[in-house]
N, CA, C and O of each residue as an XYZ file, in Angstrom:
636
protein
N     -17.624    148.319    -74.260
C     -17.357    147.128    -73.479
C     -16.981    145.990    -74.425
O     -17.780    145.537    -75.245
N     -15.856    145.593    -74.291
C     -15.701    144.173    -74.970
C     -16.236    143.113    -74.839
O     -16.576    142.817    -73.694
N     -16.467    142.311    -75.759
C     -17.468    141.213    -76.442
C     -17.756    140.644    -75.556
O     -18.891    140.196    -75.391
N     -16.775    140.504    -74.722
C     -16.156    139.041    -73.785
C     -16.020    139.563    -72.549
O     -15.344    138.911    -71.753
N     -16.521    140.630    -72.177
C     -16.382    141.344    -70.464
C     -17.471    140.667    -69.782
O     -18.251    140.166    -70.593
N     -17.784    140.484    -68.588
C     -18.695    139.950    -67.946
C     -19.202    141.375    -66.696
O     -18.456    141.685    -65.767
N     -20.078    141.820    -66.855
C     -20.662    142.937    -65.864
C     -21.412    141.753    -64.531
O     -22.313    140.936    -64.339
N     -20.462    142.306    -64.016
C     -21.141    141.604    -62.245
C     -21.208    142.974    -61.309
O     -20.803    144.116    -61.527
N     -21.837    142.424    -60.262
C     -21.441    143.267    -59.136
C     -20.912    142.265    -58.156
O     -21.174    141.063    -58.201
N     -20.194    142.816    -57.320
C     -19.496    142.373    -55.841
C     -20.592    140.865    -55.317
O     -20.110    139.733    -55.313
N     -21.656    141.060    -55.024
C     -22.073    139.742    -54.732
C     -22.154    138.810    -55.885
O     -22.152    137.653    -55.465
N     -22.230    138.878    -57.272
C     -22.372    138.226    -58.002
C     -21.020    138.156    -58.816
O     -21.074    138.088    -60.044
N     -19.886    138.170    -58.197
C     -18.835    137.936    -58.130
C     -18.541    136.642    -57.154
O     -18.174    135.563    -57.617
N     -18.714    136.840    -55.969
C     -19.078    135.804    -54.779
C     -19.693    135.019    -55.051
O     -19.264    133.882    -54.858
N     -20.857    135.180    -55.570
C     -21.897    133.832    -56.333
C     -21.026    132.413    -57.217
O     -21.068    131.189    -57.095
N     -20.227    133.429    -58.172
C     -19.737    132.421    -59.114
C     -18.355    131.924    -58.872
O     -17.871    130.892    -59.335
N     -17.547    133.146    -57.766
C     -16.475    132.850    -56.794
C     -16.842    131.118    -56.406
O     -16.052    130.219    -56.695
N     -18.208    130.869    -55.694
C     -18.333    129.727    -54.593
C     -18.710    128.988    -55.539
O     -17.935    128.032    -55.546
N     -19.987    128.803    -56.919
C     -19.726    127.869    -57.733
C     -18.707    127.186    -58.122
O     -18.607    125.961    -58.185
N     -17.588    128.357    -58.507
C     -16.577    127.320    -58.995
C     -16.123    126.908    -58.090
O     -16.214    125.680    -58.112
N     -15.606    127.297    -57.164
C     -15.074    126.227    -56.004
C     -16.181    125.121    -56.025
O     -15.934    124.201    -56.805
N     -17.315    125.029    -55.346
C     -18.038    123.860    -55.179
C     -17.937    122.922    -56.539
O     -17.940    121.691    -56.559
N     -17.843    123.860    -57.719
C     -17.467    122.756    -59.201
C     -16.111    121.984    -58.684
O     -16.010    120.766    -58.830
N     -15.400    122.521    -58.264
C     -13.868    122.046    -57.979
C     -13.509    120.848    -57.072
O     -12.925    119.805    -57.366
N     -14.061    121.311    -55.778
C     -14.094    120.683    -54.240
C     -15.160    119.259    -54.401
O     -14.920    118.064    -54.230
N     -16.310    119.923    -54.770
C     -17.087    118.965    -54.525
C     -17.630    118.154    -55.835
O     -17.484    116.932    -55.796
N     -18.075    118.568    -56.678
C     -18.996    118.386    -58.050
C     -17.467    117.287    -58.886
O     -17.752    116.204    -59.397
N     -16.494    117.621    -58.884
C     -15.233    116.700    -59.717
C     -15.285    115.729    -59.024
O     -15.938    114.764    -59.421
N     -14.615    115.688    -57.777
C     -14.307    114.962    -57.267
C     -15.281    113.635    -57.093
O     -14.800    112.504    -57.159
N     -16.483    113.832    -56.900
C     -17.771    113.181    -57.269
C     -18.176    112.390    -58.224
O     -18.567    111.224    -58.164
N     -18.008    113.408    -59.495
C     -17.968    112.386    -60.490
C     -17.056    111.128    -60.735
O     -17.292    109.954    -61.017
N     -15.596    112.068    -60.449
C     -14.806    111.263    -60.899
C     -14.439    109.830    -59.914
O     -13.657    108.926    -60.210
N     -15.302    109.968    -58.627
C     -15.852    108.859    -58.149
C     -16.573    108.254    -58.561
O     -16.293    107.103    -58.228
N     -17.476    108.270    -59.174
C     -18.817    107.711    -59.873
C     -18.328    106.692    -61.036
O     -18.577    105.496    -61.192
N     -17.427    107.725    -61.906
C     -16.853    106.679    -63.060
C     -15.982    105.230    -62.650
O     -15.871    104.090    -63.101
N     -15.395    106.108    -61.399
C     -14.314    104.750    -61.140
C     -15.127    103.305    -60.447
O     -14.729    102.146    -60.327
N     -16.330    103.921    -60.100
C     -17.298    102.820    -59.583
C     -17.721    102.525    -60.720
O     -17.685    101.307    -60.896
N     -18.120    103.109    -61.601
C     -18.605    102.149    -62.803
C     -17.606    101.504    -64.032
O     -17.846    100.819    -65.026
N     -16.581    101.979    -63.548
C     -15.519    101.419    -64.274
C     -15.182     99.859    -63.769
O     -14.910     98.902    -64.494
N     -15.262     99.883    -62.563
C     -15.732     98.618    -61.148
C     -16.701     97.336    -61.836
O     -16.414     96.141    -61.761
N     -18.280     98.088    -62.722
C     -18.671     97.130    -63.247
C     -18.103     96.430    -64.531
O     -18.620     95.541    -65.208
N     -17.528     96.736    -64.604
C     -16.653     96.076    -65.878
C     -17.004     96.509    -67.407
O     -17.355     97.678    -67.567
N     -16.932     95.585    -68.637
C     -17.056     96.041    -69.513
C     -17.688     97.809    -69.776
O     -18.883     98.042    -69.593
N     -16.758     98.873    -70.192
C     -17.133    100.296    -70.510
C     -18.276    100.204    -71.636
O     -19.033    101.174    -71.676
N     -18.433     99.491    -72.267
C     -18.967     99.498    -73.846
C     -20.491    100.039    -73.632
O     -21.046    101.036    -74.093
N     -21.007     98.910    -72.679
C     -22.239     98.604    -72.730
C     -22.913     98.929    -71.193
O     -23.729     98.236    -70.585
N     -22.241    100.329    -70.741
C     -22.397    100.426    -69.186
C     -22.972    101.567    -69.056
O     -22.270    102.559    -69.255
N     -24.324    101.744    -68.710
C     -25.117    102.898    -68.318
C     -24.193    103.953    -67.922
O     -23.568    104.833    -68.513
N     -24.358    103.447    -66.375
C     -24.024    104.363    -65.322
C     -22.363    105.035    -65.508
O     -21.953    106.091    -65.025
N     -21.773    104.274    -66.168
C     -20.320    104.662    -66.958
C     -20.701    106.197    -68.110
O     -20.300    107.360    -68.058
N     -21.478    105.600    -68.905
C     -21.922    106.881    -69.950
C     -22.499    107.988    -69.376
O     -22.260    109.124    -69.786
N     -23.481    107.671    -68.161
C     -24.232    108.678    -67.414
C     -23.230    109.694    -66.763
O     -23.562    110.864    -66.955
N     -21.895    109.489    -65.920
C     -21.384    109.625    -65.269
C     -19.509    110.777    -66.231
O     -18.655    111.599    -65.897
N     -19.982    109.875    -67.573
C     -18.896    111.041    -68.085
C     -19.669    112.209    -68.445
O     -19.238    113.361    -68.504
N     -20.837    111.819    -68.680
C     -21.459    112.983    -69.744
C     -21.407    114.048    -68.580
O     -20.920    115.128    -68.912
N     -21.867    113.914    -67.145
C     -22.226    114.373    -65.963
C     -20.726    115.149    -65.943
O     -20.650    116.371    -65.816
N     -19.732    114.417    -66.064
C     -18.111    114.872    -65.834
C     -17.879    115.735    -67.170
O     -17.051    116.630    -67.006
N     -18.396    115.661    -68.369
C     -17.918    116.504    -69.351
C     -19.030    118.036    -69.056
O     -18.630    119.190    -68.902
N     -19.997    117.709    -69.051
C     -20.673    119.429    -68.104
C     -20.194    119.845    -66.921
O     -20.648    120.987    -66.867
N     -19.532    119.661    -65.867
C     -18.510    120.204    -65.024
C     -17.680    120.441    -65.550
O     -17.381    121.510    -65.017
N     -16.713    120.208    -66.538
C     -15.727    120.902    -66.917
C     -15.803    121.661    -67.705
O     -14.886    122.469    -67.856
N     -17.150    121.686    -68.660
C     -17.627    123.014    -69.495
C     -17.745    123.616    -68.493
O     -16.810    124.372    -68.234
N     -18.910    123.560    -67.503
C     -19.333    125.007    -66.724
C     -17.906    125.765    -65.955
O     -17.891    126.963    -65.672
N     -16.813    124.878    -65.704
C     -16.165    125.447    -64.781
C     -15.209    126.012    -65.893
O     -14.690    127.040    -65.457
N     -14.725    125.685    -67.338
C     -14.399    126.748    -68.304
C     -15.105    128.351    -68.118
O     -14.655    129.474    -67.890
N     -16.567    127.711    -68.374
C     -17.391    128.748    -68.295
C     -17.018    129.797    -67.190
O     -16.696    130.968    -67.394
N     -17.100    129.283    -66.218
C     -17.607    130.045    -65.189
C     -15.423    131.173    -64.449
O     -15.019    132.136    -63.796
N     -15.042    130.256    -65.083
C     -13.308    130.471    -64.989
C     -13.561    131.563    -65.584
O     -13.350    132.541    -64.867
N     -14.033    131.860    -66.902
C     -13.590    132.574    -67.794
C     -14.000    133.530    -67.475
O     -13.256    134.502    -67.350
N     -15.711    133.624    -67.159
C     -16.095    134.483    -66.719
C     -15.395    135.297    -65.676
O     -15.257    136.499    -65.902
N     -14.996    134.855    -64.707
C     -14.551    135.809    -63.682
C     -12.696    136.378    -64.137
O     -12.160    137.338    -63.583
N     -11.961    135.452    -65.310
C     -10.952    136.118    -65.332
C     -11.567    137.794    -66.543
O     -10.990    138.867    -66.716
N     -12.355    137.487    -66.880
C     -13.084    138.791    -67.930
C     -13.993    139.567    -67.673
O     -14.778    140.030    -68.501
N     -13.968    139.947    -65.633
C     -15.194    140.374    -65.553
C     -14.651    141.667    -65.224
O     -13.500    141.958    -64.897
N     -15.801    142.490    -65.381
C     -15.282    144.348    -65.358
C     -17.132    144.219    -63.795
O     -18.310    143.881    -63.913
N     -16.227    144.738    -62.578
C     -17.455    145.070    -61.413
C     -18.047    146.303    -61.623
O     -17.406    147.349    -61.721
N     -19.386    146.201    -61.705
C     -20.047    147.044    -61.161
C     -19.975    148.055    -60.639
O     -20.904    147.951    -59.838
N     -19.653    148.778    -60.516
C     -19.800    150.400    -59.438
C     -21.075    150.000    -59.144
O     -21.862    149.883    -60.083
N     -21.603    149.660    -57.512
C     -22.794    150.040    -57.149
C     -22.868    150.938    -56.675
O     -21.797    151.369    -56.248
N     -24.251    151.893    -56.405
C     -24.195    152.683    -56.249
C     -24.603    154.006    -56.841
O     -23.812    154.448    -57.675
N     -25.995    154.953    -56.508
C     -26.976    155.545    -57.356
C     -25.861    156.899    -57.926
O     -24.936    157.371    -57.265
N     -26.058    157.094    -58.579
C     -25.634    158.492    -59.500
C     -25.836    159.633    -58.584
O     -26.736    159.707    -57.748
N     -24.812    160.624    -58.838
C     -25.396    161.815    -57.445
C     -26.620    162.637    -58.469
O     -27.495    163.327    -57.947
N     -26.545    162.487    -59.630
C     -27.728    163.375    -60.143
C     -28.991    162.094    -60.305
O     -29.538    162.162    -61.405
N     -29.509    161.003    -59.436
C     -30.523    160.263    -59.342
C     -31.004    160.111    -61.146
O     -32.025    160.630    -61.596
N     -30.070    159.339    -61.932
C     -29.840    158.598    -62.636
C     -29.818    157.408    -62.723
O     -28.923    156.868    -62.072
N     -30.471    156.769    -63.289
C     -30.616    154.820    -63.199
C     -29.320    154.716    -64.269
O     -29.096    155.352    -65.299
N     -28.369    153.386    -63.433
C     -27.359    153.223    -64.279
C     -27.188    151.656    -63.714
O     -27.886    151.454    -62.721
N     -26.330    150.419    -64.190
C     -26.117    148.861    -63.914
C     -25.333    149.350    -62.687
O     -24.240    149.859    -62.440
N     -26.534    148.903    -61.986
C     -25.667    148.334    -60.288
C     -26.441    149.407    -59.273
O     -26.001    149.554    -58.132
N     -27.785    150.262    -59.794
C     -28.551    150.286    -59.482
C     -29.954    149.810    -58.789
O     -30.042    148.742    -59.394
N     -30.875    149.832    -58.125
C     -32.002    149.935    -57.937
C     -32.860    150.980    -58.756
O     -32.493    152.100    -59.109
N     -33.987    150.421    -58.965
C     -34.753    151.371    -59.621
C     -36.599    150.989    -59.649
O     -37.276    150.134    -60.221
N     -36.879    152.047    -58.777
C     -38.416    152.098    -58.441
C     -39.085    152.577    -59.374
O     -38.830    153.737    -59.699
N     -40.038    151.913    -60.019
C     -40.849    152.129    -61.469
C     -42.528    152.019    -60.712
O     -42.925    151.258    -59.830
N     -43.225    153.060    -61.435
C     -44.753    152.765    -61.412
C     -45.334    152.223    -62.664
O     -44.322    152.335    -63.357
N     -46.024    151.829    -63.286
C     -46.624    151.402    -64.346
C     -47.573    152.515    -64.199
O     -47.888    153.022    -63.123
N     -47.976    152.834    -65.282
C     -48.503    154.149    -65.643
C     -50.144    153.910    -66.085
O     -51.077    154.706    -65.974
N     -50.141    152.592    -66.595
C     -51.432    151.890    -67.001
C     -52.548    151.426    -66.117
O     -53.776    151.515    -66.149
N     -51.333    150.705    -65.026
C     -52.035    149.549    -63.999
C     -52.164    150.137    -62.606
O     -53.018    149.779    -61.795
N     -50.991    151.327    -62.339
C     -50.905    152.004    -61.367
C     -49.949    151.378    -60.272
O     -49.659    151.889    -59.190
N     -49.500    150.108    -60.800
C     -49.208    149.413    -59.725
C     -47.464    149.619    -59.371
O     -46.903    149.745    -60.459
N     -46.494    149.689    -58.278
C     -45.350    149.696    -58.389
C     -44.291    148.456    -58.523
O     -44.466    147.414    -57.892
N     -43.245    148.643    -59.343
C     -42.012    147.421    -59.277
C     -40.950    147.883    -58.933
O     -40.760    148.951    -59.515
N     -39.735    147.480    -57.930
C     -38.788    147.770    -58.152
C     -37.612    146.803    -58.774
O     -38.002    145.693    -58.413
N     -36.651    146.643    -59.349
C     -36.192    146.303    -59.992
C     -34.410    146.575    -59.981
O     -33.987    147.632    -60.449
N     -33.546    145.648    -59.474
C     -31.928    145.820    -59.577
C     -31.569    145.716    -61.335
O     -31.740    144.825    -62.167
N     -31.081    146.893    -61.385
C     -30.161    146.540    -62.856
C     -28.580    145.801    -62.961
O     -27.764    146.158    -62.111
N     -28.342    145.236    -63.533
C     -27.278    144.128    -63.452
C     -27.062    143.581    -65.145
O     -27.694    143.755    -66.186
N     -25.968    142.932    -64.809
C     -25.477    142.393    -66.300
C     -26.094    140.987    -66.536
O     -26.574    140.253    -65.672
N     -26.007    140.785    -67.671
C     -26.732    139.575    -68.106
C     -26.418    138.461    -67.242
O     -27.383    137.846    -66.790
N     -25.364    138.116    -66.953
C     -24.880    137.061    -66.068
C     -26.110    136.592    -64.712
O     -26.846    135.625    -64.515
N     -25.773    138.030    -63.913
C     -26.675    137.760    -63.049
C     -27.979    137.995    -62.885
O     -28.513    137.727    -61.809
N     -28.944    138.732    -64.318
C     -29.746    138.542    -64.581
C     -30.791    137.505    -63.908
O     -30.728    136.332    -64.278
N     -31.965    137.962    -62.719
C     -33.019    136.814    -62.219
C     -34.413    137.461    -62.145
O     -34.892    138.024    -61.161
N     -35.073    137.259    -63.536
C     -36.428    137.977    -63.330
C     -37.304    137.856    -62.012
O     -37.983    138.746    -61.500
N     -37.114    136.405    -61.533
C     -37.930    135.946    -60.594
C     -37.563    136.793    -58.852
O     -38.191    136.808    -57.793
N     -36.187    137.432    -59.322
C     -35.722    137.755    -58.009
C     -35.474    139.695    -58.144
O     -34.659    140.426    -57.580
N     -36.314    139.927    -58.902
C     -36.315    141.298    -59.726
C     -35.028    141.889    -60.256
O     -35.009    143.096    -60.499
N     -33.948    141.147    -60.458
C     -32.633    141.472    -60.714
C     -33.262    141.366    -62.733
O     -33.819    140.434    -63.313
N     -32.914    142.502    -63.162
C     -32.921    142.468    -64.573
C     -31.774    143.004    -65.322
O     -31.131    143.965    -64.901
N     -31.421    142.204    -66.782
C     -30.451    142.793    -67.382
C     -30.772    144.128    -68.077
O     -31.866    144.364    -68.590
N     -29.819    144.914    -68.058
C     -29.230    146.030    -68.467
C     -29.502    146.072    -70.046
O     -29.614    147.063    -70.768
N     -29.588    144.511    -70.425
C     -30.436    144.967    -72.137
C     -31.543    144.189    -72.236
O     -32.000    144.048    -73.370
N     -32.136    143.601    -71.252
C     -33.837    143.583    -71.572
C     -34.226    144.757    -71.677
O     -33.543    145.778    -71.597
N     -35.647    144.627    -71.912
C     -36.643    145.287    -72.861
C     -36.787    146.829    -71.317
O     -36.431    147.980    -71.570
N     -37.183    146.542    -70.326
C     -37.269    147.277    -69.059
C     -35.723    148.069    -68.675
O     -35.664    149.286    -68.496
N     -34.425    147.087    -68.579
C     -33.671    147.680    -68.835
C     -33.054    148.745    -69.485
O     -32.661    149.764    -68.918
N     -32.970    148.509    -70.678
C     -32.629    149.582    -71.614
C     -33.557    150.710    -71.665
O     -33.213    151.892    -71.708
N     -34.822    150.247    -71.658
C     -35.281    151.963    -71.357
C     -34.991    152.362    -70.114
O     -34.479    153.438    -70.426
N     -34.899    152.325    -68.631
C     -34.692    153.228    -68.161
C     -32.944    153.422    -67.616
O     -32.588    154.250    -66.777
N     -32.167    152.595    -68.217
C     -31.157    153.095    -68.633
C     -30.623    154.766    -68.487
O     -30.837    155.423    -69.506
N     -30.230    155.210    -67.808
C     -29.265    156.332    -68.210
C     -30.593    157.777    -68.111
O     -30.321    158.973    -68.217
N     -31.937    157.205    -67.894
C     -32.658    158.058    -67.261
C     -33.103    158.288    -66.110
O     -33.262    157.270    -65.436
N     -33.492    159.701    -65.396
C     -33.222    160.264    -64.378
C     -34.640    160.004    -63.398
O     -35.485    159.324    -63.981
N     -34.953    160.371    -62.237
C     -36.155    160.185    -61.379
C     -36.975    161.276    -61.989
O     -36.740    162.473    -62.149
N     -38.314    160.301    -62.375
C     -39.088    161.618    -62.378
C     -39.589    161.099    -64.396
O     -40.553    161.449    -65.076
N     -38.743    160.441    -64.631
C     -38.681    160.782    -66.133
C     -39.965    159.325    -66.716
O     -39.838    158.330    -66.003
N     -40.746    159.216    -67.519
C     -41.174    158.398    -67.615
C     -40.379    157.590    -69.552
O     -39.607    157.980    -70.428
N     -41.011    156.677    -69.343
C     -40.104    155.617    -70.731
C     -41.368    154.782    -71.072
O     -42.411    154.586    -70.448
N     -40.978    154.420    -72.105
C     -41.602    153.521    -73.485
C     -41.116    152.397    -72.989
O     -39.964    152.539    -72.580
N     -41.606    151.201    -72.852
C     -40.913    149.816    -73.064
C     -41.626    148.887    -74.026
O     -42.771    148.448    -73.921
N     -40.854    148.698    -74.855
C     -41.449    147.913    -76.094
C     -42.075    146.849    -75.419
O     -42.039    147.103    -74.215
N     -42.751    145.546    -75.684
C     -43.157    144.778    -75.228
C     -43.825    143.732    -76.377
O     -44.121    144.193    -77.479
N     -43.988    142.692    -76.156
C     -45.009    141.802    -77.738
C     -46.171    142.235    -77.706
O     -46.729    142.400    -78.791
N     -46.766    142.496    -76.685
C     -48.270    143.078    -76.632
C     -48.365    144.423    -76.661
O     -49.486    144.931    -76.641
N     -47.148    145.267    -76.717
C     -47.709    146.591    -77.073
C     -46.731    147.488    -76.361
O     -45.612    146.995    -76.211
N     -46.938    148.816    -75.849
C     -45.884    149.639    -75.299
C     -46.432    149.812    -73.741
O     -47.620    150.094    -73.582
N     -45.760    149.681    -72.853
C     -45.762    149.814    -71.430
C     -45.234    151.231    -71.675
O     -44.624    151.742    -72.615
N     -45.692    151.692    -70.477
C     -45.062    152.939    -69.808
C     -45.170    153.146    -68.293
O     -46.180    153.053    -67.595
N     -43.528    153.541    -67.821
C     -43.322    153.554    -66.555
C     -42.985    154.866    -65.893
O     -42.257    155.627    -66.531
N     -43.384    155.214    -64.775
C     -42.145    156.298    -64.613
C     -41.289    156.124    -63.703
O     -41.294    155.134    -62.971
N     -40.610    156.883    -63.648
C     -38.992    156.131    -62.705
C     -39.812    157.248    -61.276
O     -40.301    158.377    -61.230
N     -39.514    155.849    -60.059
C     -39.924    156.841    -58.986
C     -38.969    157.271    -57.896
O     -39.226    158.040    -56.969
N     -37.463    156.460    -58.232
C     -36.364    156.016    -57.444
C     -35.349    155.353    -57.718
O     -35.586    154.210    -58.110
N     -34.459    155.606    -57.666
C     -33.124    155.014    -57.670
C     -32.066    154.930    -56.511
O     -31.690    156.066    -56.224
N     -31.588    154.163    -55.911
C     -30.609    153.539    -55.183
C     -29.606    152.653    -55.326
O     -29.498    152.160    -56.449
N     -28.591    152.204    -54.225
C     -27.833    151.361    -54.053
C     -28.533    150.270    -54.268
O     -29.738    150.155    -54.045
N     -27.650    149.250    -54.805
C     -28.187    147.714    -54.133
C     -27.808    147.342    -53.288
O     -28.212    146.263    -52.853
């Protein structure tokens, strides 16, 4: 995969699809209201809401570089489980903890859309990469700072 590819899937294509528009439609246009009102208070030199208001306008046009680029360099996802029940990016994948007993499931995805909080994990975190490219049934090592987890894979699916 090249340096510069962006791994999405189909909704997280849509995600950054509607960011940039809303960067475009709404978030520019905004600012660049804001400045012209503080351009209104006169002297630029010594004007808060003038400085507040570019800096605000120079991070919209990074993110929407950003976020441009991203989608002209993105390679989608195949979702969708392996016919030999293989965990692969654009997966689901049902894990037990082997220690605690307890179950997680977990979407694999590319860094981009990476959301621990929403169990979406990247494809090279620490959970990721081990069960990577292994099958149901199989258990894995996951490095960790406190020591080695072990899971076993109990499932794999679509997202």
């Amino acid at each position: 995969m090249p340096a510069n590819e962006t791994l999405l899937t189909t909704e997280g294509i849509k995600k950054l699809e509607e960011e940039l528009r809303h960067l475009k439609t709404v978030k520019r246009p905004g600012v660049s209201e804001r400045i012209k009102v503080a351009i209104g208070f006169g002297d630029i030199s010594e004007n808060a809401e003038y400085e507040d208001a570019k800096n605000e306008q120079a991070f919209i046009e990074g993110r929407i570089k950003t976020v441009d680029k991203m989608l002209r360099n993105v390679h989608v996802i195949n979702t969708g489980a392996s016919l030999d029940d293989t965990v692969s990016i654009g997966t689901t994948v049902m894990l037990k903890d082997l220690e605690l007993g307890g179950e997680v499931e977990y979407k694999i995805v590319g860094t981009t859309e990476a959301d621990p909080s929403a169990n979406k994990i990247s494809n090279v975190s620490p959970v990721g990469k081990a069960v990577l490219e292994q099958k149901v049934g199989a258990v894995v090592d996951v490095k960790t700072p406190v020591g080695i987890l072990q899971y076993q894979i109990l499932g794999v699916r679509d997202i």
